[in-house]
C-alpha positions as CSV (number, residue, x, y, z in Angstrom):
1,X,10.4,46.6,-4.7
2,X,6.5,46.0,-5.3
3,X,4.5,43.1,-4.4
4,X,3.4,40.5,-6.7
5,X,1.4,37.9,-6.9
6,X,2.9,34.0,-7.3
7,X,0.9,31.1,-7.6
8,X,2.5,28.2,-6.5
9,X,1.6,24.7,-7.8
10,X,3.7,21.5,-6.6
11,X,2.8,18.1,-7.3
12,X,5.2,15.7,-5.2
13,X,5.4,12.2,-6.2
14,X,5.6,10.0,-3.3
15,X,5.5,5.9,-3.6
16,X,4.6,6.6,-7.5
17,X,1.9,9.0,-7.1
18,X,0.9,12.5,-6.3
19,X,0.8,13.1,-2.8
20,X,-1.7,15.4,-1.1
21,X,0.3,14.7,2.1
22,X,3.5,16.6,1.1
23,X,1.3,19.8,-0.8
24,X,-0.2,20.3,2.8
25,X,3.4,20.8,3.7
26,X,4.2,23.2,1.0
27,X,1.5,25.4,2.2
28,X,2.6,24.8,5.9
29,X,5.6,26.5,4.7
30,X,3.6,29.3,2.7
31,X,1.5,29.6,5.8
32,X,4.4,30.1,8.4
33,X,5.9,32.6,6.1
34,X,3.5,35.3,7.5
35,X,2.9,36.6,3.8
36,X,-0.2,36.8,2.9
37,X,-1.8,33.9,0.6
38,X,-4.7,31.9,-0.5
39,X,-5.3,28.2,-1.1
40,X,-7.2,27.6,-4.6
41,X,-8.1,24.0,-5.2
42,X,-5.1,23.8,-8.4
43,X,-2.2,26.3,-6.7
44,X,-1.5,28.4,-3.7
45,X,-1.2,32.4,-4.5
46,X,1.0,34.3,-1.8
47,X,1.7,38.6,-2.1
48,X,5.0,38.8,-1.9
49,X,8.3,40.1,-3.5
50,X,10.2,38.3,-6.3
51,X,13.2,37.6,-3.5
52,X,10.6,36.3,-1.4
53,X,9.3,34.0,-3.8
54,X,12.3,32.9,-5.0
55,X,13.3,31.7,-1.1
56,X,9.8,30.4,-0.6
57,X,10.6,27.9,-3.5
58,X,13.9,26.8,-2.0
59,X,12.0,26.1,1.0
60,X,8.9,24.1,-0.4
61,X,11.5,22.1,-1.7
62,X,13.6,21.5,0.9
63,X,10.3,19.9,2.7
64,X,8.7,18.1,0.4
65,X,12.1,16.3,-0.7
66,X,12.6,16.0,3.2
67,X,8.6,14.8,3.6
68,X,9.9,12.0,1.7
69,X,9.0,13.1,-2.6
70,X,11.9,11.9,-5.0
71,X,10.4,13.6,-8.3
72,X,8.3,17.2,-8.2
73,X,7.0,19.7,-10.7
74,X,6.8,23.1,-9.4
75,X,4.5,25.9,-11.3
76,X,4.8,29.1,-10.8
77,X,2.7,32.1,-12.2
78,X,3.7,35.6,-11.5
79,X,1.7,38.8,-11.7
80,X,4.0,41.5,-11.9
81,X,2.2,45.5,-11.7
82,X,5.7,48.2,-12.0
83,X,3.8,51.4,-10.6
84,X,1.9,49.5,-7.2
85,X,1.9,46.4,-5.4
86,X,-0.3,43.3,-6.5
87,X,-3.0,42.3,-4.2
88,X,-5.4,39.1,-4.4
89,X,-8.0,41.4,-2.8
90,X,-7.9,43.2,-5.8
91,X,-9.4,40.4,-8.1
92,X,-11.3,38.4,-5.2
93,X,-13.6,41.2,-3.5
94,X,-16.2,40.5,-5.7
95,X,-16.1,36.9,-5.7
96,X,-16.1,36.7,-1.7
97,X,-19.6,36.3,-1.1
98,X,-20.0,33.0,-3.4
């Protein structure tokens, strides 16, 4: 099964608003994964499969509801290529050097 790339966007109410507090622990989670991912300023992308993804977002949820949110919307983009794995090097190399 090929790589692809998910971009994960949660936004955790907490005490009636969004809460930056429980996003850094849904990328905690990303981050202890050990797949490989990069934090944009709207989402999170991660290289992984689809089965991957799909536990990553049982997981985010489990500790954000556990981190204390009682309402969340969860985003997810997927970029799916049949014949090779995804990579975000491939569409960040040339913006690396801003």
């Amino acid at each position: 099964m090929n790589k692809v790339n998910v971009a994960f966007q949660v936004l955790p109410e907490a005490d009636g608003e969004i809460s930056y507090r429980v996003v850094d622990e849904a990328i905690r989670i990303i981050a202890d994964s050990g797949l490989v991912y990069r934090v944009c300023p709207f989402e999170t992308v991660v290289e992984c499969t689809l089965q991957e993804a799909t536990e990553l977002v049982h997981r985010i949820h489990q500790v954000c509801e556990k981190a204390g949110t009682r309402r969340m919307l969860t985003y997810l983009k997927i970029q799916t290529d049949f014949t090779r794995d995804v990579e975000i090097a491939d569409k960040m190399e040339k913006y690396d050097n801003f």
